[in-house]
C-alpha positions in Angstrom: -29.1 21.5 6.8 -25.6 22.8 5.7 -24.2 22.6 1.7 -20.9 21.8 0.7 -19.2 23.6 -1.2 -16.6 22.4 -4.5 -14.0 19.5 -3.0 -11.0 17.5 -4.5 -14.1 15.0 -3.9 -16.6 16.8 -6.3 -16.5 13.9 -9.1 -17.7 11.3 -6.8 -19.9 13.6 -5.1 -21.7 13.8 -8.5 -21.1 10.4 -9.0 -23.5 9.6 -6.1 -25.7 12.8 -6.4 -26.5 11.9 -10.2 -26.8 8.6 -12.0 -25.0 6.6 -9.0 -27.9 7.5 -6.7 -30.3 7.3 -9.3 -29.5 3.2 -9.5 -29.5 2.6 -6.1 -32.6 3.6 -5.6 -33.5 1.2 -7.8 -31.7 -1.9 -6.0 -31.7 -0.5 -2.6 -33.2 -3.0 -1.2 -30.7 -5.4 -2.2 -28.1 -2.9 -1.0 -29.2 -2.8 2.5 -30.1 -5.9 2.7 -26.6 -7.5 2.1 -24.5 -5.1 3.8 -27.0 -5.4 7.0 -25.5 -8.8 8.2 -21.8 -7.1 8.0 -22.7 -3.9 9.8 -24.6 -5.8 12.7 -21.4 -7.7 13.2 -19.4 -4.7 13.4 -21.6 -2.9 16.3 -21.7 -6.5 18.1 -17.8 -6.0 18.2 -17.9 -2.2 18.9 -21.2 -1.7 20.2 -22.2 2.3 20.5 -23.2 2.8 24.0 -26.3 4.3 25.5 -26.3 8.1 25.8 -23.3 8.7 23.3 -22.8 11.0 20.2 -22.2 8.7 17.2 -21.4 10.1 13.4 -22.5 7.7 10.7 -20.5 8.5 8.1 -21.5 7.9 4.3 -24.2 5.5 5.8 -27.6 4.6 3.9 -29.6 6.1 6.4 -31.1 2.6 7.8 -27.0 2.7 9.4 -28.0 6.0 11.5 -31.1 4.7 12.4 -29.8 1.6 14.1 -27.3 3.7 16.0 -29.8 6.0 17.0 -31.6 2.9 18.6 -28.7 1.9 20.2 -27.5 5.0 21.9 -31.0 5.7 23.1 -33.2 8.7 23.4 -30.1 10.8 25.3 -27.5 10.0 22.8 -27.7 11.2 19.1 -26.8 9.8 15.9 -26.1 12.3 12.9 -25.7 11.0 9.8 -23.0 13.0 7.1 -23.0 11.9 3.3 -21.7 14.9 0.8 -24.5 13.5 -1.5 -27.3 16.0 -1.1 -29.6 14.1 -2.8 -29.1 10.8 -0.9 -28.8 12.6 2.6 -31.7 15.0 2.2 -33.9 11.5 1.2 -32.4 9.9 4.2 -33.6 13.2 6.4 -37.2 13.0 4.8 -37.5 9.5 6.0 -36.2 9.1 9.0 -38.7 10.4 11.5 -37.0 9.9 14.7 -35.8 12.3 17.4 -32.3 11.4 18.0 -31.3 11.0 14.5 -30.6 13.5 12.2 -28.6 14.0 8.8 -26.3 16.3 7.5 -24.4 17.3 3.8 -20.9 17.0 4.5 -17.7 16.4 2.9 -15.3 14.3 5.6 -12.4 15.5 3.2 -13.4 18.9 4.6 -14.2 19.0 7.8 -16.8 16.4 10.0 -19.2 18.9 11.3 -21.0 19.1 14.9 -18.4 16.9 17.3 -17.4 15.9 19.5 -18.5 12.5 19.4 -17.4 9.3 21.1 -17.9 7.7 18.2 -17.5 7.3 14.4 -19.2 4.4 12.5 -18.8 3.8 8.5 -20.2 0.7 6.4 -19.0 0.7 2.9 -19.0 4.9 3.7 -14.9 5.1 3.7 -13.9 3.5 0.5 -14.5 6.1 -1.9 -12.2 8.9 -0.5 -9.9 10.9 -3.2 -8.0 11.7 -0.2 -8.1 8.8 2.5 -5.7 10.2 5.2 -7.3 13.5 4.7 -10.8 12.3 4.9 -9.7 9.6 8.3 -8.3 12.3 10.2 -10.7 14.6 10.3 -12.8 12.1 11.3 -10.5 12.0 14.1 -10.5 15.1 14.7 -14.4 15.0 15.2 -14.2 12.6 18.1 -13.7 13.0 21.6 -10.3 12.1 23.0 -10.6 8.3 23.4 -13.4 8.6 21.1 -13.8 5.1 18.8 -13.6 4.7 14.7 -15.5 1.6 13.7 -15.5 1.1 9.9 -16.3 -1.8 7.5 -14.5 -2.3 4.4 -14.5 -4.9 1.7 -11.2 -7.4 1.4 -10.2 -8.5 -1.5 -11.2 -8.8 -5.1 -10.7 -12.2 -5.2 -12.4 -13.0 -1.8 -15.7 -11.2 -3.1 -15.7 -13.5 -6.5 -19.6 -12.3 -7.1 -18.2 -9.1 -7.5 -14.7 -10.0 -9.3 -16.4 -12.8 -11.5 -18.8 -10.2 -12.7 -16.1 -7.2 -13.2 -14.0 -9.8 -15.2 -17.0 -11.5 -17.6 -17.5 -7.8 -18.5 -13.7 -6.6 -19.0 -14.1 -9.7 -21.9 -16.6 -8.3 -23.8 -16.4 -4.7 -22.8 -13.2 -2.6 -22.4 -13.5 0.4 -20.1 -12.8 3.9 -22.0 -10.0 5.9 -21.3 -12.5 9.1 -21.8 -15.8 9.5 -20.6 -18.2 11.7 -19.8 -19.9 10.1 -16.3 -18.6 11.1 -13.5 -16.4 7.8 -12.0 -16.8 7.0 -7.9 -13.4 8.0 -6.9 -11.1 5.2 -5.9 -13.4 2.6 -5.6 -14.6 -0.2 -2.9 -11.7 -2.1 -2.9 -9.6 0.9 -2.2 -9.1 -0.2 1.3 -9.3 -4.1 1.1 -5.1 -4.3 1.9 -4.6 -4.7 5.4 -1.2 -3.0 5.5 -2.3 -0.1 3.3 -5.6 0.7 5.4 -3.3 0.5 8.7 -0.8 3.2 7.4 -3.6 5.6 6.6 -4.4 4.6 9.8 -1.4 5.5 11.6 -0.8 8.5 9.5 -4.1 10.0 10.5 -2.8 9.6 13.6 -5.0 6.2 14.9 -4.0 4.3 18.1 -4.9 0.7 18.9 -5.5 -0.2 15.3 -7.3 -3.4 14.5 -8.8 -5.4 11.3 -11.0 -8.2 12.2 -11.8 -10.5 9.3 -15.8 -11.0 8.8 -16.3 -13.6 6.1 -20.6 -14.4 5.9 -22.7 -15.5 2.6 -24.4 -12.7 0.4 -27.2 -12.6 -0.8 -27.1 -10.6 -3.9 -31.0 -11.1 -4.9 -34.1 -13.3 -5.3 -33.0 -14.7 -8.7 -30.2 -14.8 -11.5 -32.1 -12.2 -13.7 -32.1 -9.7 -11.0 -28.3 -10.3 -10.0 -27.6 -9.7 -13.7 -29.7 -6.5 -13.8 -27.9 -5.3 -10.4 -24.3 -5.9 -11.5 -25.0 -4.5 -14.5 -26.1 -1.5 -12.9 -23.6 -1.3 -10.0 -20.1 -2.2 -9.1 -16.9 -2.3 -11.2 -19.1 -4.4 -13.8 -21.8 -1.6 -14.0 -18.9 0.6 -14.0 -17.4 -0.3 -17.8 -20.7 -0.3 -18.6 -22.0 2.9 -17.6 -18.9 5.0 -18.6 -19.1 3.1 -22.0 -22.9 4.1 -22.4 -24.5 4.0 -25.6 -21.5 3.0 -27.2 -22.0 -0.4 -25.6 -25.2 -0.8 -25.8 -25.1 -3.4 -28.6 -23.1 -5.2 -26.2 -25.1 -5.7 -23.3 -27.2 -8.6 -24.1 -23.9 -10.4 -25.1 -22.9 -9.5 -21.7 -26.0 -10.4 -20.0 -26.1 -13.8 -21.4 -22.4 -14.6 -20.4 -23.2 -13.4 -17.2 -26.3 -15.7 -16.6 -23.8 -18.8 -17.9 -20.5 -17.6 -15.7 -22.5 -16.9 -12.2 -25.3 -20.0 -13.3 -23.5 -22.0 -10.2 -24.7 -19.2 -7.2 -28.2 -20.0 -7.7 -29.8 -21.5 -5.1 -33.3 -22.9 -4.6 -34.1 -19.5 -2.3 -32.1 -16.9 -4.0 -28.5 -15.5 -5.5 -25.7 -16.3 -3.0 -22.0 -14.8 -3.3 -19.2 -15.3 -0.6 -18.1 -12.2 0.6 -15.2 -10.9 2.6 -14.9 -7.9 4.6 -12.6 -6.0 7.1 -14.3 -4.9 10.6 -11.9 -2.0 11.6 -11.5 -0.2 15.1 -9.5 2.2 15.8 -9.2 4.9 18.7 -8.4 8.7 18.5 -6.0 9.7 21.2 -6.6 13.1 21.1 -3.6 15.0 20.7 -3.7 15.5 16.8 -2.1 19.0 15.7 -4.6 21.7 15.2 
């Protein structure tokens, strides 16, 4: 397994490889389970074919896995995440032949192609350097070779997430310094339609297309649970955690408002949010400049 070495990426890299990965351990069951739904979609739109390379890029690991099913046991699926810690826990579990993971920074260089394909869910929001990162992805694939990513939309088409962000922004300003590392632009950073086509088309992208995917989410089993995850991730965990300590006399102020503001998503079964993404496809004609 290769290392990176320091990127314009490094604070989100130690965003994820610190207290970032540390907290989705914690909820990652609630992770995968609400982004499954919107990845599934995305490979019933592009599906990756039998006996093809696929990259996974930024994926959770259960992302590679899937692919790795789907291209069968003479394609391969490699999974890149510049988060050592995260990648080298995906490795560990895994266990299957034609899947395998790798530490790698896309605003770098995408390691091992040529693929015919490049799958991200959730993976591509978080680049310092979009155009950067997108095209060598590009230049990773095969000519003809398929980009198939899934973004969020809008803040105010994921209200779970912008309801939450906002009940906190009223109790809890975020700092203008800060000791945390922050996640780089965030997961919204490709949610306009026009903006995410230009980097797109700059990265030199051919038949460009945004599909709109708009399903339920289920965010977990109960309101004290959803509390504890958005308090822990997203923008709403974000103020929080680069406040620290210096908030903590806040937090069950913020829990309670929380519980009151987001009372009306509980259902019987569980915490439901409507969420909003973009399914992206996009194809790499294969005469990018050296």
């Amino acid at each position: 397994m290769s290392t990176i070495v320091q990127t314009p990426n490094a604070e989100a890299i130690a965003a994820w490889d610190g207290p970032l990965y540390d907290r989705f351990v914690q909820f990652r069951q609630i992770v995968t389970d609400g982004l499954v739904i919107r990845g599934e979609q995305a490979l019933r739109l592009h599906r990756a074919r039998r006996g093809e390379r696929v990259v996974d890029v930024g994926g959770f690991g259960d992302t590679t896995q899937r692919l790795a099913d789907l291209v069968g046991p003479h394609g391969e699926a490699v999974g890149i995440d510049a988060a050592a810690r995260s990648t080298r826990e995906e490795a560990d579990q895994a266990g299957i032949d034609n899947a395998r993971f790798e530490i790698a920074d896309v605003q770098q260089a995408v390691p091992e192609g040529p693929y015919e394909m490049a799958f991200s869910r959730f993976g591509t929001m978080f680049f310092a350097t979009p155009v950067i990162a997108i095209r060598n992805i590009s230049r990773a694939l095969a000519p003809g070779g398929r980009l198939v990513m899934v973004v969020w939309r809008r803040r105010v088409d994921n209200d779970w997430i912008y309801r939450a962000q906002t009940i906190v922004e009223q109790i809890v300003t975020r700092p203008e310094e800060y000791d945390e590392p922050t996640c780089g632009p965030g997961r919204f950073s490709m949610a306009d339609a026009d903006t995410t086509t230009d980097i797109l088309k700059t990265a030199g992208y051919t038949n460009i297309a945004l599909h709109r995917f708009d399903e339920p989410i289920t965010i977990s089993k109960d309101i004290d649970e959803a509390i504890e995850f958005l308090m822990a991730l997203g923008p709403a965990g974000e103020i929080l955690r680069l406040q620290g300590e210096r908030a903590a006399h806040l937090h069950d102020q913020v829990r309670d408002a929380l519980t009151s503001e987001l009372a009306d998503l509980t259902t019987p079964a569980a915490v439901i949010g409507h969420a909003s993404t973009w399914i992206i496809s996009a194809t790499n004609p294969g005469d990018h400049d050296a």
